[in-house]
DODRENKOL-891264 format. One record per residue: y, x, z of N, C-alpha, C, O, CB in turn. Coordinates in steps of 0.2 Angstrom, whole numbers, padded with zeros to 4 digits, always signed. Glycine has a CB too. Layout:
<nodes>
YXZYXZYXZYXZYXZ;...
</nodes>
This chain:
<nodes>
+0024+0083-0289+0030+0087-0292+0036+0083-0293+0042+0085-0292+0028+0090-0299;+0035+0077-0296+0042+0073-0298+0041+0067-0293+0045+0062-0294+0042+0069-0307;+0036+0066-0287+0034+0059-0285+0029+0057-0291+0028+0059-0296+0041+0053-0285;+0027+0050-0285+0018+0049-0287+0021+0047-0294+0020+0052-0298+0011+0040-0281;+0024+0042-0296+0026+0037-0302+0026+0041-0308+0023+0041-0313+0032+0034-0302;+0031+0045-0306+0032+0048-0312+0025+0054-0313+0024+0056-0319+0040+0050-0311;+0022+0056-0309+0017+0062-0310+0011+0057-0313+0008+0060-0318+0015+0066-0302;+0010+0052-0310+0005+0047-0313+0006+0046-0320+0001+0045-0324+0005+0040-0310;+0013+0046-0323+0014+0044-0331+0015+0048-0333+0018+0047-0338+0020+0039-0334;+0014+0052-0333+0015+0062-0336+0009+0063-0337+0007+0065-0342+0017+0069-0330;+0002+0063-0330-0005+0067-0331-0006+0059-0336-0008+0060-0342-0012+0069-0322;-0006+0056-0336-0010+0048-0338-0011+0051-0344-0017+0050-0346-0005+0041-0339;-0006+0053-0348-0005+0055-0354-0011+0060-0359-0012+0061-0365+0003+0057-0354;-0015+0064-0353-0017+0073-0353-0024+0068-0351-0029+0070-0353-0012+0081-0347;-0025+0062-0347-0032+0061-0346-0036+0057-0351-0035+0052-0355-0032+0057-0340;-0042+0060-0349-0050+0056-0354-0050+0050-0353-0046+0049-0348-0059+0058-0351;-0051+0045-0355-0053+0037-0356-0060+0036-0350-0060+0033-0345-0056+0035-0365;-0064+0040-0351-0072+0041-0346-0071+0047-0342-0068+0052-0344-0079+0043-0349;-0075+0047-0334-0079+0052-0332-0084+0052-0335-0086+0047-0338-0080+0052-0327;-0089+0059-0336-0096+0059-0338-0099+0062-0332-0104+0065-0333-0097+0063-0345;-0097+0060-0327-0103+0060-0320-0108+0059-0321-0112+0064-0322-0102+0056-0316;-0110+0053-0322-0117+0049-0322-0121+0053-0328-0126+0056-0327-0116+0041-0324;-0118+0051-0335-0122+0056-0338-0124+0067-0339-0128+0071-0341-0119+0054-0344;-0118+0068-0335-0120+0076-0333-0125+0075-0328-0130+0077-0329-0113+0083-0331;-0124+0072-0322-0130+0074-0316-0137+0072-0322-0141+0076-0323-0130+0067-0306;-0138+0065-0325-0144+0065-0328-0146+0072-0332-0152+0075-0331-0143+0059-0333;-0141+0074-0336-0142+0080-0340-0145+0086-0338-0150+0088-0339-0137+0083-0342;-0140+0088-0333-0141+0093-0326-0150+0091-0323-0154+0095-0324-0134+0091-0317;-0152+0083-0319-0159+0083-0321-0164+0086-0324-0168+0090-0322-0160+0079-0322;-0162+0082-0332-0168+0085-0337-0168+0092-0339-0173+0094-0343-0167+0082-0342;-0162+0096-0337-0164+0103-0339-0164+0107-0332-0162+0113-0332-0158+0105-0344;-0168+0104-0327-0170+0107-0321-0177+0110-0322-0181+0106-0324-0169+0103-0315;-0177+0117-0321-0182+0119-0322-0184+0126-0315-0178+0129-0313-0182+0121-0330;-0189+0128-0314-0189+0135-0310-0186+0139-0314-0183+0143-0311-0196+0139-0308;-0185+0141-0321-0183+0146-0325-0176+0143-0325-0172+0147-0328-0188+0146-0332;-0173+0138-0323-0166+0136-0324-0163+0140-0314-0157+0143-0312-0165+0125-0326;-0170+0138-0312-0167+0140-0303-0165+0148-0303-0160+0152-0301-0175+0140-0296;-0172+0149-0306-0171+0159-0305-0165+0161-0308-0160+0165-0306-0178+0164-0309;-0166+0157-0315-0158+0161-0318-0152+0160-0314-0148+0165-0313-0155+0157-0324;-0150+0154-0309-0143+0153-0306-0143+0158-0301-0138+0162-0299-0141+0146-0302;-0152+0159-0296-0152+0163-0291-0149+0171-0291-0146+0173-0287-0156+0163-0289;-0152+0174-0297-0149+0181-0301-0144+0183-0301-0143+0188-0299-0149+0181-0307;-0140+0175-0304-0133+0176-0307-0130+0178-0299-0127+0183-0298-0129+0168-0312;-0130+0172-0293-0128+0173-0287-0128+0182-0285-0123+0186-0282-0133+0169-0284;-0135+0184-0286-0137+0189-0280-0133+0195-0284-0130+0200-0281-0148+0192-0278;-0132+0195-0291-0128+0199-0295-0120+0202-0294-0118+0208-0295-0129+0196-0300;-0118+0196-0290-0114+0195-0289-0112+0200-0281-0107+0202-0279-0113+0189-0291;-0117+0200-0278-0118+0201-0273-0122+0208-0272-0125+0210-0266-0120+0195-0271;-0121+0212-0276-0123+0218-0277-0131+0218-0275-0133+0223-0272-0119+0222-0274;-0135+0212-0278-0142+0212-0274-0145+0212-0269-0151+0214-0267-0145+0216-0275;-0141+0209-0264-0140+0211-0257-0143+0206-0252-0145+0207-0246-0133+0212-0256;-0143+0197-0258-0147+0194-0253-0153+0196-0250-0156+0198-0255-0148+0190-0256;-0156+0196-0245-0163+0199-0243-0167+0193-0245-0165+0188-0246-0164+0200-0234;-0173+0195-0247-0179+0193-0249-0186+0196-0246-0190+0200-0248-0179+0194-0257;-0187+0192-0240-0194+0194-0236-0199+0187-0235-0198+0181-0233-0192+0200-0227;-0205+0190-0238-0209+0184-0236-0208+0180-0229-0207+0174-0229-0216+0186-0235;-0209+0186-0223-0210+0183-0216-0202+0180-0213-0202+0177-0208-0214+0188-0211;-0199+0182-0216-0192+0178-0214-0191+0170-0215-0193+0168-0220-0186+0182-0218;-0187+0165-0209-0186+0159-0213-0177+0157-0215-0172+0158-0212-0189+0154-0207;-0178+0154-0221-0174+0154-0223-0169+0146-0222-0173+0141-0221-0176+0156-0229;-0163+0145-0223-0160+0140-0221-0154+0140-0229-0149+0144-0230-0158+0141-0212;-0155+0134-0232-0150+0134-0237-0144+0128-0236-0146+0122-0237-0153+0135-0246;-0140+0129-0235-0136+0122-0234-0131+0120-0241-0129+0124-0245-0132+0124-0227;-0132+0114-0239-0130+0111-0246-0133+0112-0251-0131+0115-0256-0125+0113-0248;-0142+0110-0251-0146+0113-0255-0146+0111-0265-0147+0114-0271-0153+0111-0251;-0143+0104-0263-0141+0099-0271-0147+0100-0273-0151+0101-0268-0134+0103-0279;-0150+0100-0278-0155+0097-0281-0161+0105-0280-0166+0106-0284-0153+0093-0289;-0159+0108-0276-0165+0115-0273-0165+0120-0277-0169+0125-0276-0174+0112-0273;-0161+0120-0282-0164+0126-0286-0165+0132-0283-0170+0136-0283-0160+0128-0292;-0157+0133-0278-0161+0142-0274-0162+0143-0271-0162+0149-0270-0160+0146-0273;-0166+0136-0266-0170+0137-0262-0179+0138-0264-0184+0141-0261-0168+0133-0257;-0179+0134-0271-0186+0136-0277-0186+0143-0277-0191+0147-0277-0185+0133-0286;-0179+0146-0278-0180+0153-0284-0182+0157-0277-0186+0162-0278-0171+0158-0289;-0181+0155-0269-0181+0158-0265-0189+0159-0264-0191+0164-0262-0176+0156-0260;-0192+0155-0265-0198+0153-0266-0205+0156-0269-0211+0158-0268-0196+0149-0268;-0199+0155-0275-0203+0159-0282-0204+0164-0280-0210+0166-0280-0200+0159-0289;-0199+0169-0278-0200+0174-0278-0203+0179-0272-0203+0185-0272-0195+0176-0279;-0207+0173-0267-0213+0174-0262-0210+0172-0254-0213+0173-0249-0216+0185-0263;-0203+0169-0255-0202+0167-0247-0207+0163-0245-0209+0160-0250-0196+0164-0246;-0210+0161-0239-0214+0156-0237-0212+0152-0233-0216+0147-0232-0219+0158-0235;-0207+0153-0231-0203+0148-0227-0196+0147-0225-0193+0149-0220-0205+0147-0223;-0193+0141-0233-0188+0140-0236-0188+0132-0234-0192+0127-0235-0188+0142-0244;-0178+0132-0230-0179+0123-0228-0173+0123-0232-0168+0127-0231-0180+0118-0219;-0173+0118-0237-0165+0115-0240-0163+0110-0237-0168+0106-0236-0164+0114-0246;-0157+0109-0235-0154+0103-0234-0148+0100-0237-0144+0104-0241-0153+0103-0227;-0145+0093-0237-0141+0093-0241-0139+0085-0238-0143+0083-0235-0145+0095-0248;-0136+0083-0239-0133+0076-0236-0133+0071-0242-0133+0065-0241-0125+0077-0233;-0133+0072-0248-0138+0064-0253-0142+0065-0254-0145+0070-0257-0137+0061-0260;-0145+0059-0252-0154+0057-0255-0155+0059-0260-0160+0062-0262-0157+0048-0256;-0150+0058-0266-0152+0057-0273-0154+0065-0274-0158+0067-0278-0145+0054-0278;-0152+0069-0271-0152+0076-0274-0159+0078-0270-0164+0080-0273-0144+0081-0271;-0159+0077-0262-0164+0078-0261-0171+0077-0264-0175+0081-0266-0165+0076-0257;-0171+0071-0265-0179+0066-0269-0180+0072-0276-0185+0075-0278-0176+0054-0273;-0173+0072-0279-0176+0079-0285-0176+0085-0283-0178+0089-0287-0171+0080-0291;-0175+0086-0278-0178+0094-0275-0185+0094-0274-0189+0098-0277-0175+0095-0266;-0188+0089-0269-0195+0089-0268-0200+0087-0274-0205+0091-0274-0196+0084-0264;-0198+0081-0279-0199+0083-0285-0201+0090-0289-0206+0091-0292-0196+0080-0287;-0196+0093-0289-0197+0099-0292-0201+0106-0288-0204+0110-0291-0190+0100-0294;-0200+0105-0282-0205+0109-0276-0213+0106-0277-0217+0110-0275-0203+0108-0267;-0215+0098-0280-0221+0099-0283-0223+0100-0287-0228+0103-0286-0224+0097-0282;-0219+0099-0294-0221+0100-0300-0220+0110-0302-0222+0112-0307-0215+0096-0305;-0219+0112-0298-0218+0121-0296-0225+0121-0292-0230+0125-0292-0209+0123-0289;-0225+0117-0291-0232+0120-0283-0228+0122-0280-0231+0128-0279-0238+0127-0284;-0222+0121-0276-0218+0124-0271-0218+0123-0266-0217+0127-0261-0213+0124-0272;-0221+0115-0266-0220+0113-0259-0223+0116-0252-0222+0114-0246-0221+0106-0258;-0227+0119-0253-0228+0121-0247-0225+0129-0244-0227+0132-0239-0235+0120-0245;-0221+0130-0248-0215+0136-0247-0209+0133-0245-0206+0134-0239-0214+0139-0253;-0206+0130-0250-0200+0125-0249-0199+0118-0246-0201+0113-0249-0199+0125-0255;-0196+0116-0241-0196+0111-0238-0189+0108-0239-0184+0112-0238-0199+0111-0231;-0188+0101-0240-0181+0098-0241-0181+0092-0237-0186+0087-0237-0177+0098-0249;-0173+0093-0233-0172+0087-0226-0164+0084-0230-0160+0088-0231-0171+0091-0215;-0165+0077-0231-0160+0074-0231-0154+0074-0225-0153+0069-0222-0163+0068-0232;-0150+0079-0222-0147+0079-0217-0140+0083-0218-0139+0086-0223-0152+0082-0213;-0136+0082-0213-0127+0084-0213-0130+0089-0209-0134+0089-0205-0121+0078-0209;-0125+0094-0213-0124+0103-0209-0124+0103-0200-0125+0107-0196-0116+0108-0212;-0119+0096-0201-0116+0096-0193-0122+0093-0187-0121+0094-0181-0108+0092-0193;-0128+0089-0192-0133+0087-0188-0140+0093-0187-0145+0092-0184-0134+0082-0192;-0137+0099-0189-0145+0102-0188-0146+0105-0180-0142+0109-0177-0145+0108-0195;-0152+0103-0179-0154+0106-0173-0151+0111-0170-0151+0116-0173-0159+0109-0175;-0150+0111-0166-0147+0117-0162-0152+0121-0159-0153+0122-0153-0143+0114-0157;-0156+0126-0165-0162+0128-0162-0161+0136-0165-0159+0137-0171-0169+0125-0165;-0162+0140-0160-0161+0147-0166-0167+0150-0169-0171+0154-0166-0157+0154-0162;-0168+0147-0175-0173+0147-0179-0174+0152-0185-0180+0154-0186-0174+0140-0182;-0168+0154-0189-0168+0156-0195-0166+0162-0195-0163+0164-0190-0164+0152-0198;-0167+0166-0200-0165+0173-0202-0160+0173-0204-0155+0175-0201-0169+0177-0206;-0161+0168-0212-0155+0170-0216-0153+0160-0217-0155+0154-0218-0159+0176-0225;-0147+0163-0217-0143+0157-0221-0137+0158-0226-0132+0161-0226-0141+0154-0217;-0139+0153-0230-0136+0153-0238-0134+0147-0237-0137+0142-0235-0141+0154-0245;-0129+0148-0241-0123+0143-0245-0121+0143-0252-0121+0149-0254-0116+0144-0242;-0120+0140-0255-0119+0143-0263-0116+0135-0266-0119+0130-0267-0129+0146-0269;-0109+0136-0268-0103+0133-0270-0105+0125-0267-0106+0120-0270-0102+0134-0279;-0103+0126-0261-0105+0120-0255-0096+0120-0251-0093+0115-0250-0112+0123-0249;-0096+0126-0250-0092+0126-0242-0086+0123-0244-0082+0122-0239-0089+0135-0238;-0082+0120-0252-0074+0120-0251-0078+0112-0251-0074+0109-0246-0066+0123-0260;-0081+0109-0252-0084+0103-0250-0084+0102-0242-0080+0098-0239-0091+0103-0252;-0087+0105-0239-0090+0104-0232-0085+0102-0227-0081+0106-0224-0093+0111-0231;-0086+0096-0226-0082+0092-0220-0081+0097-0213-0086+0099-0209-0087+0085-0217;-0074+0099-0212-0074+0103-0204-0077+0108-0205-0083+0108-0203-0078+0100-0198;-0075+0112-0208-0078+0119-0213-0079+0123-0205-0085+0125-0204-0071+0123-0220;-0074+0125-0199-0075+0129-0194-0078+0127-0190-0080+0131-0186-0070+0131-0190;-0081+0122-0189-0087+0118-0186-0094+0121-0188-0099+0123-0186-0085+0112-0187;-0093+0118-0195-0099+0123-0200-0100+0129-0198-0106+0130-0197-0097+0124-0207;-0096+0133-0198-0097+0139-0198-0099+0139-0190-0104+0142-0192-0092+0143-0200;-0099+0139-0186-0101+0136-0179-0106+0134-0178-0108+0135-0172-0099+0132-0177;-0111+0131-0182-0116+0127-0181-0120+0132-0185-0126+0132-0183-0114+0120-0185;-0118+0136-0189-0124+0140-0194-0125+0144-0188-0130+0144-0186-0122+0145-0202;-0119+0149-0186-0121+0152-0180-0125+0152-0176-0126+0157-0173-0118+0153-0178;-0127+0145-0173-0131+0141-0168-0137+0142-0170-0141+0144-0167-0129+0134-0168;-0138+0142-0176-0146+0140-0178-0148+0149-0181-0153+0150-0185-0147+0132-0185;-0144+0152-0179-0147+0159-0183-0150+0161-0177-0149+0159-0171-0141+0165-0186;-0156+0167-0179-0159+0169-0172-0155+0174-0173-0152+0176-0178-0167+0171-0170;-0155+0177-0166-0151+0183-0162-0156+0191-0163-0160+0194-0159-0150+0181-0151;-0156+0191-0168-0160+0197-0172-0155+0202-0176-0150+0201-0179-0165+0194-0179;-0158+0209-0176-0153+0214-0181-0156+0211-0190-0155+0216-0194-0157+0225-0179;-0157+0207-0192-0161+0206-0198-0156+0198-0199-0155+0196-0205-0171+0204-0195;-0153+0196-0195-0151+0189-0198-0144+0191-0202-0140+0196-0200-0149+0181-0191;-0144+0186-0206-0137+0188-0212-0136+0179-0213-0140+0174-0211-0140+0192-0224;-0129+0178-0215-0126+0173-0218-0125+0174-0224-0121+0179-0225-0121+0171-0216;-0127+0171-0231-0123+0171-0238-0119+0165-0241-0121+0159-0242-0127+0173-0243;-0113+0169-0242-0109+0162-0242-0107+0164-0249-0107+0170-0250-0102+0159-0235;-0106+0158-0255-0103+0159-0262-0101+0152-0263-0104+0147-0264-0109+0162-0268;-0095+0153-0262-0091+0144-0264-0085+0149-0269-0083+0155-0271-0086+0138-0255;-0084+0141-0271-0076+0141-0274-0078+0134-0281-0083+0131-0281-0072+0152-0280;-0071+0135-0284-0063+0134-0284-0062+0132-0278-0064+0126-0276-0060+0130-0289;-0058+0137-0273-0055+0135-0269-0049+0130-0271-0045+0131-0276-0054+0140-0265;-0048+0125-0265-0041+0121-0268-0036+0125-0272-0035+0127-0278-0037+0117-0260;-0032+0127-0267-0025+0131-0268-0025+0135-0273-0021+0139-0274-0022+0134-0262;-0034+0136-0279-0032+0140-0283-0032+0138-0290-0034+0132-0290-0036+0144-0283;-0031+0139-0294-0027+0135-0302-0032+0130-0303-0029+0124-0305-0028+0141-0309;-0039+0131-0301-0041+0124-0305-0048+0121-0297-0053+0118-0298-0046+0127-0314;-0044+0122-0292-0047+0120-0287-0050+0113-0286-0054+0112-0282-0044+0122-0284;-0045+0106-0290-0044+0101-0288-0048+0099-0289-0050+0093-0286-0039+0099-0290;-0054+0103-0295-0060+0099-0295-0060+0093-0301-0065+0090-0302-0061+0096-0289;-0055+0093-0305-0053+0088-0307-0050+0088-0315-0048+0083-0318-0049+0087-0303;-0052+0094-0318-0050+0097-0324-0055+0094-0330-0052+0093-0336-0052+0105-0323;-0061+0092-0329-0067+0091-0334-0063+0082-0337-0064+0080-0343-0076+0090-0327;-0059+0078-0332-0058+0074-0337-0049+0075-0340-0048+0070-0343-0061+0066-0334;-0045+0078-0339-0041+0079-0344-0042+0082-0350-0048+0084-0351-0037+0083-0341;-0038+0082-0356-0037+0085-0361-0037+0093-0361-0040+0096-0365-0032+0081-0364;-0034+0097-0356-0033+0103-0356-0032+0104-0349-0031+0100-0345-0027+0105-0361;-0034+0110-0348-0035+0113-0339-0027+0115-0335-0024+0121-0335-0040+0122-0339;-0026+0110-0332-0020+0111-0329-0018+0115-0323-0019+0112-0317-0018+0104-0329;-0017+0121-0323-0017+0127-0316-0014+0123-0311-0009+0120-0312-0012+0134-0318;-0018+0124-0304-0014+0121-0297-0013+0112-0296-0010+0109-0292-0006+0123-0298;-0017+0110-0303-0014+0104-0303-0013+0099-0296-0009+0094-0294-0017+0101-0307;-0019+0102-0292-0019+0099-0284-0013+0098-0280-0011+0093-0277-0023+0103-0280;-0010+0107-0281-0007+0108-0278+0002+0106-0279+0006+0104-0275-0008+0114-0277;+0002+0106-0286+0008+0104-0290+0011+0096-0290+0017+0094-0291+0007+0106-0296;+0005+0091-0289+0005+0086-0294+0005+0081-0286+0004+0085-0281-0003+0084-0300;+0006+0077-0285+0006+0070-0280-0002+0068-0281-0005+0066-0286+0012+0062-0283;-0004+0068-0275-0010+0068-0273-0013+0060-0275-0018+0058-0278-0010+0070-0266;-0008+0055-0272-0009+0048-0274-0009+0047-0283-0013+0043-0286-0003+0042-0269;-0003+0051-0286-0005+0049-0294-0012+0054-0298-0014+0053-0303+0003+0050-0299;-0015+0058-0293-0021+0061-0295-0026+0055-0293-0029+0051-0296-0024+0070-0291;-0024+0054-0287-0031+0048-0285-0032+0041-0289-0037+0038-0289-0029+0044-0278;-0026+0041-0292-0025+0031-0294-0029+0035-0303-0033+0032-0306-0011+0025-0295;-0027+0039-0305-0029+0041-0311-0036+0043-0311-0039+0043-0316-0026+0044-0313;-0038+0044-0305-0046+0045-0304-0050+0038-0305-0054+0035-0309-0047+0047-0296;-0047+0035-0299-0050+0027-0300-0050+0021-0306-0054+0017-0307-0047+0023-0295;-0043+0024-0311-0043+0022-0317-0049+0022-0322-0053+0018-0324-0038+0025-0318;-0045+0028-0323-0052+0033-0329-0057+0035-0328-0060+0038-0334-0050+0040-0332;-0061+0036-0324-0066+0038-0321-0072+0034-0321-0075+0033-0315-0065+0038-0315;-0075+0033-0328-0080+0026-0326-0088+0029-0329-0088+0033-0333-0076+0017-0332;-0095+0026-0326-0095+0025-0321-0090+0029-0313-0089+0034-0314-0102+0025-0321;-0089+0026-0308-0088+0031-0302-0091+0027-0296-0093+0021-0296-0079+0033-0301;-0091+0032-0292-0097+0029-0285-0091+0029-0280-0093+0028-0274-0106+0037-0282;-0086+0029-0280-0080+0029-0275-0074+0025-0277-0073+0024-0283-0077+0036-0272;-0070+0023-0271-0063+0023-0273-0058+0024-0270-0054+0020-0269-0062+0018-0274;-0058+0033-0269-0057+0035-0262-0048+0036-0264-0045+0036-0269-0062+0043-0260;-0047+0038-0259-0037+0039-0260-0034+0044-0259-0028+0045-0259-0033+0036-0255;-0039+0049-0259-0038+0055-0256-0044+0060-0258-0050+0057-0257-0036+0055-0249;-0043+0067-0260-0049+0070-0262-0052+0071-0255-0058+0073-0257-0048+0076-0265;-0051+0071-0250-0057+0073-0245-0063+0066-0245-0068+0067-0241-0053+0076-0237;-0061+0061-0247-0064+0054-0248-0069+0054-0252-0074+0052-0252-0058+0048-0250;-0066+0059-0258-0069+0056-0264-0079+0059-0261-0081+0062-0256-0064+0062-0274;-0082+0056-0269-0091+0058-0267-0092+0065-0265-0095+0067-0260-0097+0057-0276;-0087+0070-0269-0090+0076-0268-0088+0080-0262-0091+0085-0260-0088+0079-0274;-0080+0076-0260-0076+0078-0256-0073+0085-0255-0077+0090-0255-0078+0077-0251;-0066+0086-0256-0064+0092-0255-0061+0093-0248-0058+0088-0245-0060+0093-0259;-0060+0100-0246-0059+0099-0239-0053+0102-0240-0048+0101-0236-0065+0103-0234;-0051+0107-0246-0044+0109-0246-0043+0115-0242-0037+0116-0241-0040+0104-0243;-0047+0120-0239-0046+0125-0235-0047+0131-0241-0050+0133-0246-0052+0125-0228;-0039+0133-0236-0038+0140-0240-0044+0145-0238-0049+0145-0235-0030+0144-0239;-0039+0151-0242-0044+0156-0241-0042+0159-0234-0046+0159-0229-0042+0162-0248;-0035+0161-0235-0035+0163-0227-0035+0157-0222-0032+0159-0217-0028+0167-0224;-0037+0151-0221-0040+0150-0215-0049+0149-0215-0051+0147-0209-0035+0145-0213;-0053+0150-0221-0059+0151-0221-0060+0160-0217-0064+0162-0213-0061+0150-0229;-0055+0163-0219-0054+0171-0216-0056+0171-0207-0060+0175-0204-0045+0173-0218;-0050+0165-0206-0049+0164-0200-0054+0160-0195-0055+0159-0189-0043+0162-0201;-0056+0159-0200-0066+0154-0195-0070+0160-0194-0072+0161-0188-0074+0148-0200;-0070+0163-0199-0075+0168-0200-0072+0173-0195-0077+0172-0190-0075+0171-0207;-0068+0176-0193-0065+0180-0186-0067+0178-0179-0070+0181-0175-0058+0179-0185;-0065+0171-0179-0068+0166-0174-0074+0165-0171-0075+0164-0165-0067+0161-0175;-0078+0165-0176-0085+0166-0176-0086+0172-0173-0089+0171-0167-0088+0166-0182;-0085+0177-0174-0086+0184-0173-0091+0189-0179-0093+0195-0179-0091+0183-0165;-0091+0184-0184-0097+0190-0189-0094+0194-0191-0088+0193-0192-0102+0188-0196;-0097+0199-0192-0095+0206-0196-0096+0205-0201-0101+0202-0202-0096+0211-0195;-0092+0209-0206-0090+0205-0216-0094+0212-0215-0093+0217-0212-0079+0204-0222;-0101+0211-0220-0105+0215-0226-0103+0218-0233-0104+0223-0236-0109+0211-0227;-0100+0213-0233-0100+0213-0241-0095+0206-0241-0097+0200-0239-0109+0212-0246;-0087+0207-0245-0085+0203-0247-0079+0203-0252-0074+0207-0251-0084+0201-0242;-0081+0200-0259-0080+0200-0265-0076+0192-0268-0078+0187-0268-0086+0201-0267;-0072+0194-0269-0067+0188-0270-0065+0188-0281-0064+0193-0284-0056+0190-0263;-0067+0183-0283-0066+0182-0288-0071+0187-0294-0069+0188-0300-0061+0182-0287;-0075+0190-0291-0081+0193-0294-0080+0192-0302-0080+0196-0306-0088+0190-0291;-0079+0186-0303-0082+0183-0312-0076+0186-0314-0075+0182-0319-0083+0174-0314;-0071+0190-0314-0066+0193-0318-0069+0199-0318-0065+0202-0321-0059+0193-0315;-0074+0203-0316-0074+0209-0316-0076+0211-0325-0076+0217-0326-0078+0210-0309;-0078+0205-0329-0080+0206-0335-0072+0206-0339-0073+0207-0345-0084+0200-0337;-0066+0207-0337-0061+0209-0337-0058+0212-0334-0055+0210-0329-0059+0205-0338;-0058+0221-0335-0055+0225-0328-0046+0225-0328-0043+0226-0323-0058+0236-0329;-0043+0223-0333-0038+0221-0331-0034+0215-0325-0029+0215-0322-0036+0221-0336;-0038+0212-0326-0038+0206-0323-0040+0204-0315-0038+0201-0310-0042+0203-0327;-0046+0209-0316-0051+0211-0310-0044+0215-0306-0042+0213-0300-0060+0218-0313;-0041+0220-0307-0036+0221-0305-0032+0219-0303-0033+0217-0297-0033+0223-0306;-0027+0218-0307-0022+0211-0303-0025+0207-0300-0021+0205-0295-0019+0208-0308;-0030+0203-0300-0032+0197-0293-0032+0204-0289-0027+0205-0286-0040+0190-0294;-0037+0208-0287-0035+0211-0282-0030+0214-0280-0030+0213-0274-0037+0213-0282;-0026+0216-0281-0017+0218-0280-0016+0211-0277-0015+0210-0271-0011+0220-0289;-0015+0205-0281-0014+0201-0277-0015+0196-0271-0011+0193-0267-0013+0201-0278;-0021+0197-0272-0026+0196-0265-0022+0200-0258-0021+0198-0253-0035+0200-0267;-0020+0206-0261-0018+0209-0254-0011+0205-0252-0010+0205-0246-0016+0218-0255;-0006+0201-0255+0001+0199-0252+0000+0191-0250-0001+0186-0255+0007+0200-0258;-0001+0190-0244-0001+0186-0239+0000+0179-0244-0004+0174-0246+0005+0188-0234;+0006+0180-0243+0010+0174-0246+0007+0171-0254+0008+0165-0255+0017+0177-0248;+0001+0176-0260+0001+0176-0263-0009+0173-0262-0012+0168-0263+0004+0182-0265;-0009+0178-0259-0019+0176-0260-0023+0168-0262-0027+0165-0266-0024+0179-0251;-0020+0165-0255-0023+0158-0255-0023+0153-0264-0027+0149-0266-0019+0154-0249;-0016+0157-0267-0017+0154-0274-0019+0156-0279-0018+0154-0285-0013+0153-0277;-0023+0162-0276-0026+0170-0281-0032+0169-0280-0035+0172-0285-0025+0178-0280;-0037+0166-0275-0045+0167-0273-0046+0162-0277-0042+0157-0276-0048+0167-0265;-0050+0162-0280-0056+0157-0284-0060+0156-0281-0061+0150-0280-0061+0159-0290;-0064+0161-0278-0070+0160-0277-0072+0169-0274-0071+0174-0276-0074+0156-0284;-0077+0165-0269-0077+0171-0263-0087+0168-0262-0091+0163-0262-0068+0168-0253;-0088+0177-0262-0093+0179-0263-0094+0185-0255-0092+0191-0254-0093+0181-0271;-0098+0181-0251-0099+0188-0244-0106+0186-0241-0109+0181-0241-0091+0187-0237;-0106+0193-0239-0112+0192-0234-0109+0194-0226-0104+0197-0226-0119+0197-0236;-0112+0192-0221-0110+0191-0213-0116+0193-0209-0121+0191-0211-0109+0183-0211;-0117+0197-0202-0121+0198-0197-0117+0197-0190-0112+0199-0189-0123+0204-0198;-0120+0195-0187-0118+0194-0180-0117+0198-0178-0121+0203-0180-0122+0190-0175;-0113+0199-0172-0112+0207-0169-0119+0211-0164-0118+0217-0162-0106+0205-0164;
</nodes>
C-alpha cells in the first residue's frame, strides 16, 4: 500500500509476538476423532445440498487428504474403497494411524504423494478436494491431472470445496497472528513486508519463504475467475456451484455477495470460498 518499509512498520504494530502453528496442529491431533471426521464431512455435503455420492462399490480418490478425516467419514459411512493422498508425511502417518484405531484401514488407504504425481490411470469414480485447491501448486494442471485419473463413466463426479481464496478479504491466510483481521490484507499490503513479518514473529516456523507461494502451506493466489477458467478448459460441466455458502446464515448478506458475484470486475474480491460439483461430458 505505502511500500515494503513503511507497510512493514504499520502491520508490525497489529502483529502477535508467536505463531501457534506447532501448538494448534498438536491440538487439531488430539482432538481427532471419527466423530470429529463425520462432523467436518456433514458440514461439507450440507453445504452441497447432500449431493456428495456415497456408494459402497465406487472408488474414491481425495486429494489433499491432511490428516484423513474425509476420507474416514467416507469410510465410515460404508465406502470400501477410499485412497487419500496428500504430499506431508506428517499428516499422512496421522491418517493411517487413525484408519487403524477406527478399524478403517482396510477401507481407507493413504499414499504420501503430490496431485501432480498420481498415476495416470483412469481408476476413480469420485474425486474430492476439500479446502486444498488455493494451496495446490499449478492449480490448471491439477485440474488436468484429476481428469486423467477419473474413469469415463456416467457415475464419475469431482467435488471441489476450497477457499479463502487470495483476492478475498481474508485470503492471505495470515489473519490468526495479528491483533485484529485485516480485509485484503494480501492484496493491499507489500508482499515482502507480510513476508519479513512472517519470518520475524512466527516462532516455532518450518520456512523462511519470501513469498506466499514458498511458504509450508503455500498459496497459489488463483482467483476465482481464473479457477472458472480451468474449469472450462477442462471441459466439466458445473453440477452444482455455490460460492460463499456460509453467509447463507445471513440472507442479507447471502444477497449481496451474490449481486456481486455477478460484476466481473467485483467477484474475484467477493468469492470466499467456492463449493461445486463437476461431471465430464
Amino acid at each position: 500500500m505505502f511500500g515494503k518499509t513503511i507497510d512493514y512498520r504499520l502491520l508490525r504494530l497489529f502483529a502477535h509476538g508467536r505463531h501457534p502453528e506447532a501448538e494448534e496442529l498438536r491440538q487439531l491431533e488430539r482432538d481427532l476423532s471419527i466423530e470429529s471426521a463425520t462432523a467436518r464431512f456433514e458440514k461439507w455435503n450440507r453445504r452441497l445440498d447432500n449431493e456428495i455420492p456415497i456408494e459402497p462399490d465406487m472408488r474414491y480418490l481425495e486429494v489433499g487428504c491432511g490428516m484423513g478425516e474425509m476420507s474416514l467419514a467416507l469410510a465410515q459411512r460404508g465406502c470400501r474403497h477410499v485412497t487419500g493422498i496428500d504430499k506431508d508425511p506428517y499428516y499422512i502417518e496421522i491418517a493411517k494411524a487413525l484408519a487403524r484405531k477406527t478399524q478403517l484401514q482396510d477401507k481407507a488407504a493413504f499414499e504420501c504423494v503430490n496431485v501432480h504425481d498420481i498415476p495416470n490411470e483412469k481408476e476413480y469414480d469420485i474425486v474430492l478436494s476439500h479446502e486444498v485447491f488455493e494451496h495446490v501448486e499449478r492449480p490448471r494442471d491439477c485440474l488436468r491431472r484429476i481428469d486423467d485419473v477419473l474413469k469415463s463413466s456416467g457415475r464419475a463426479r469431482i467435488v471441489i470445496a476450497f477457499g479463502p481464496l487470495f483476492h478475498s478479504p481474508f485470503g492471505d491466510h495470515l489473519n490468526r497472528f495479528f491483533r485484529f483481521r485485516i480485509p485484503w490484507m494480501g492484496v493491499l499490503f507489500s508482499e515482502d513486508a507480510l513476508m519479513r513479518l512472517r519470518r520475524e514473529f512466527w516462532r516455532p516456523v518450518a520456512d523462511e519463504a519470501e513469498s506466499f507461494e514458498d511458504t509450508r502451506e503455500g498459496l497459489n493466489k488463483m482467483r476465482f475467475s481464473e479457477f472458472l477458467r480451468y474449469v472450462e478448459e477442462v471441459g466439466w460441466i458445473t453440477e452444482r456451484l455455490t460460492v460463499n455458502p456460509q453467509l447463507k446464515r445471513w440472507p442479507a448478506l447471502w444477497r449481496l455477495s451474490n449481486l456481486l458475484l455477478r460484476v466481473p470486475l467485483l467477484r474475484d474480491y467477493v468469492a470466499v470460498s467456492v463449493y461445486a460439483v463437476y461431471r465430464q461430458p
